[in-house]
N, C-alpha and C positions, 0 to 999 in steps of 0.2 A: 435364261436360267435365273434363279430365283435366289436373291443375296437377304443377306440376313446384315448386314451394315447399315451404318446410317447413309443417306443420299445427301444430308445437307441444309434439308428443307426445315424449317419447323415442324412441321409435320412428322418427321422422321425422328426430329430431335427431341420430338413429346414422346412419338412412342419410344425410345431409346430408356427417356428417363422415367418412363413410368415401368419398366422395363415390361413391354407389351409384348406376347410372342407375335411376331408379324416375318411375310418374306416383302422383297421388291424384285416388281415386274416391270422392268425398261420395255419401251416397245418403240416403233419408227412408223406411226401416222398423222397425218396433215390433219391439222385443230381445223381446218376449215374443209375437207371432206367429206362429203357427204355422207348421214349413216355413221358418224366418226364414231360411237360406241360400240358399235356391231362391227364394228372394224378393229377396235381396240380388243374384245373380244376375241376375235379371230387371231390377231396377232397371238394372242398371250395362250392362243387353244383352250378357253374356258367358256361355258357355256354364258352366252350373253346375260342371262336375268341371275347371274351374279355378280355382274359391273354394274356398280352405279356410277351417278351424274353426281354432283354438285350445283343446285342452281340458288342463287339470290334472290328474294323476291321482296318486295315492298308491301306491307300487310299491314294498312292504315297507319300510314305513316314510318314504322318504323324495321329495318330488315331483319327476315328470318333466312334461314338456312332451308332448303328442301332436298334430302338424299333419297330420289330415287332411281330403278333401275333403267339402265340406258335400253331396252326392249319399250317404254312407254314415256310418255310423257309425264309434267306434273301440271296435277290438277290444284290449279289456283285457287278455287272455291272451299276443296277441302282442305289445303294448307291454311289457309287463312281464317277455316272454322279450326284446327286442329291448334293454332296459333293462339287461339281464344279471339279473332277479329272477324270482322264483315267480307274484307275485301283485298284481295294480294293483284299485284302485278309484277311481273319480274322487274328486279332493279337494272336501272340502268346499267351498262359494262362497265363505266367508269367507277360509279360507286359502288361496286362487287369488287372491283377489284383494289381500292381503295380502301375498303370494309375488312375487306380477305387479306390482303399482303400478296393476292395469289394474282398472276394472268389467268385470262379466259385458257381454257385448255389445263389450266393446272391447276382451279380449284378447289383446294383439299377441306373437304370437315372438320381437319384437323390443325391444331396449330394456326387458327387463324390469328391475325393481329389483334381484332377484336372480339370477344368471345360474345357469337349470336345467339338469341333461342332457335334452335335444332329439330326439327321433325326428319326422322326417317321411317321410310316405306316399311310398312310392317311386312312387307313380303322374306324383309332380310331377317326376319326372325327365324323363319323355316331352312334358313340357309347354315352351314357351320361355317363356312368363310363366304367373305363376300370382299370384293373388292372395287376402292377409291381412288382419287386422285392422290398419290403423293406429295405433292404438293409442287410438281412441275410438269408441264408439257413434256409426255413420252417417260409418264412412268406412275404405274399402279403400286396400291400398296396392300397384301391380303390380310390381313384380320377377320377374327370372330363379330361378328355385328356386336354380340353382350358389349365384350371391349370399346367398340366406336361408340354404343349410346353412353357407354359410362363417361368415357374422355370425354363427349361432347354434352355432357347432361342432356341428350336428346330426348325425347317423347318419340313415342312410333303410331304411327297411324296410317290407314287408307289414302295414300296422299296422289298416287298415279292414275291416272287415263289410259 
């Protein structure tokens, strides 16, 4: 069921104080399952290519943020042009989650420790909610995409495979 409270995270405590209308969606699947967003998905009974991911990647040197949706992959080439660079590879775990404040499984857009440059999947534009990482393992957070690119100065572009 769908709370309208803060959970805790940073993430929750951004959209709180920017007073963002948002719900939260707990859910009970294994970070290392296979399929885990199409699983997360299922949990929460929403249609998969409205969850997205959260991934870190390394874009000539320095980390970007890439939100796309958990039905595809991200395409490294186009974040890393979308980025204004040559060349992305995911960051290491350590330093995503390092970068983030967040574990793997709970990397949120939101509330990061450090604030990254931002690309999301322009798919989320056609969506009216879309949903992220809250900012812990075993919990979504639904918002308007407008809302996330504003919190996260993001850019949106063609970024998934």
């Amino acid at each position: 069921m769908a709370k309208k409270a803060a959970a805790g995270t940073p993430a929750t405590a951004l959209l709180t104080a920017q007073k963002v209308e948002h719900t939260l969606h707990p859910y009970d699947v294994s970070p290392d399952a296979p399929n885990y967003g199409a699983l997360v998905a299922e949990a929460l009974g929403i249609g998969p290519e409205r969850v997205f991911k959260t991934l870190i990647a390394d874009v000539d040197g320095s980390l970007v943020v890439g939100v796309v949706p958990v039905t595809g992959d991200l395409d490294l080439k186009a974040l890393a042009h979308a980025a204004g660079g040559k060349r992305a590879n995911l960051a290491d775990r350590a330093a995503a989650e390092r970068s983030s404040g967040y574990v793997r499984g709970g990397i949120s857009p939101l509330g990061q420790r450090k604030r990254l440059p931002t690309v999301i999947d322009d798919s989320a534009l056609g969506l009216d909610r879309m949903y992220v990482s809250a900012g812990r393992r075993g919990l979504q957070v639904g918002l308007a995409p407008a809302d996330l690119v504003r919190l996260t100065g993001a850019t949106t572009a063609a970024i998934r495979t």
